[in-house]
C-alpha positions as CSV (number, residue, x, y, z in Angstrom):
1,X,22.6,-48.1,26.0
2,X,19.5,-47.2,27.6
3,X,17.7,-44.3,26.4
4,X,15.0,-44.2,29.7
5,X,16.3,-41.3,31.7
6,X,16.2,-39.0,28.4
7,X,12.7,-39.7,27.7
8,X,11.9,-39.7,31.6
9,X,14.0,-36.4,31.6
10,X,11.8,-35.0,28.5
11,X,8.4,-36.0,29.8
12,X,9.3,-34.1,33.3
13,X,10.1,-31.2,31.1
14,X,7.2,-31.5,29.0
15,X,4.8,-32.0,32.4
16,X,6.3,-28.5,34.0
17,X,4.0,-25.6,33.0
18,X,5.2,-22.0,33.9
19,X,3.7,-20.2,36.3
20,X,2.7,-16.2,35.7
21,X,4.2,-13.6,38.0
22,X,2.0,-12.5,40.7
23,X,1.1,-8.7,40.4
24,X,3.3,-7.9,43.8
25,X,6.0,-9.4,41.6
26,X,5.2,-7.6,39.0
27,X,4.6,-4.2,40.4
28,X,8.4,-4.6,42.3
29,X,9.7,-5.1,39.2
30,X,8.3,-2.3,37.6
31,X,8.9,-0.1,41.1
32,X,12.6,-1.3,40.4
33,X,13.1,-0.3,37.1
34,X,11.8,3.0,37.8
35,X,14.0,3.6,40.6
36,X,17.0,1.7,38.5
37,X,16.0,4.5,35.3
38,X,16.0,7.6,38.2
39,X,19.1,6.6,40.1
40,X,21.0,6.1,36.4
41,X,19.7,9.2,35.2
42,X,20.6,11.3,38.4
43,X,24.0,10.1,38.3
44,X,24.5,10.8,34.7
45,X,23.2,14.4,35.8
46,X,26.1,14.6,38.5
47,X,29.0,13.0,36.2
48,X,27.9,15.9,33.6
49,X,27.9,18.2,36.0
50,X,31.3,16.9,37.7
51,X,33.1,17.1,35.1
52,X,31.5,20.6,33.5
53,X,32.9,22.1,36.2
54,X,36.1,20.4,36.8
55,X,36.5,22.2,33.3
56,X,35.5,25.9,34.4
57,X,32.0,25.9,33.2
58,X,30.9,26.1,36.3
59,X,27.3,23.8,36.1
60,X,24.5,23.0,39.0
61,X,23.6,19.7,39.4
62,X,19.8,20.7,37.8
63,X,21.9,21.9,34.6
64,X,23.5,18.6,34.8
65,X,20.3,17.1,35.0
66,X,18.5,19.1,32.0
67,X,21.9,17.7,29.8
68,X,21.2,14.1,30.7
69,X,17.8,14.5,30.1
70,X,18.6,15.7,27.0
71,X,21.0,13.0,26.2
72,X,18.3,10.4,27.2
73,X,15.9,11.9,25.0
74,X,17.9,11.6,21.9
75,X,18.9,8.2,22.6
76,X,15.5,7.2,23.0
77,X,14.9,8.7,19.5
78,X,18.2,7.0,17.8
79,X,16.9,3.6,19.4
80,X,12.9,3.8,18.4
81,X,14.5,5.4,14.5
């Protein structure tokens, strides 16, 4: 058994060198994690709210808001120890 194409295989392999990300690839990355991070946390905001007041307490979307941010923040903290 002929063990050419491996060793061709590994020498392509070893011959590839990866290229860095250009910064516009970079920066829309980063521009869509941000966005990701602010659309997650606004709906987090509305669900609190949503469901506050499907109870009776009656929240604003801002209150919802200050909750999740809230909830972030102490996540954050639990993750980081």
């Amino acid at each position: 058994m002929s063990t050419d194409f491996m060793k061709n295989l590994i020498d392509d392999l070893n011959e590839e060198t990866e290229e860095k990300p250009t910064k516009a690839y970079v920066a829309g990355f980063a521009g869509g994690m941000i966005l990701v991070a602010l659309g997650t946390f606004a709906l987090e905001g509305l669900l609190i709210a949503a469901v506050a007041t499907s109870l009776g307490w009656g929240l604003s979307f801002m209150q919802g808001l200050g909750i999740a941010a809230l909830f972030e923040l102490v996540m954050l903290r639990l993750k980081n120890g």
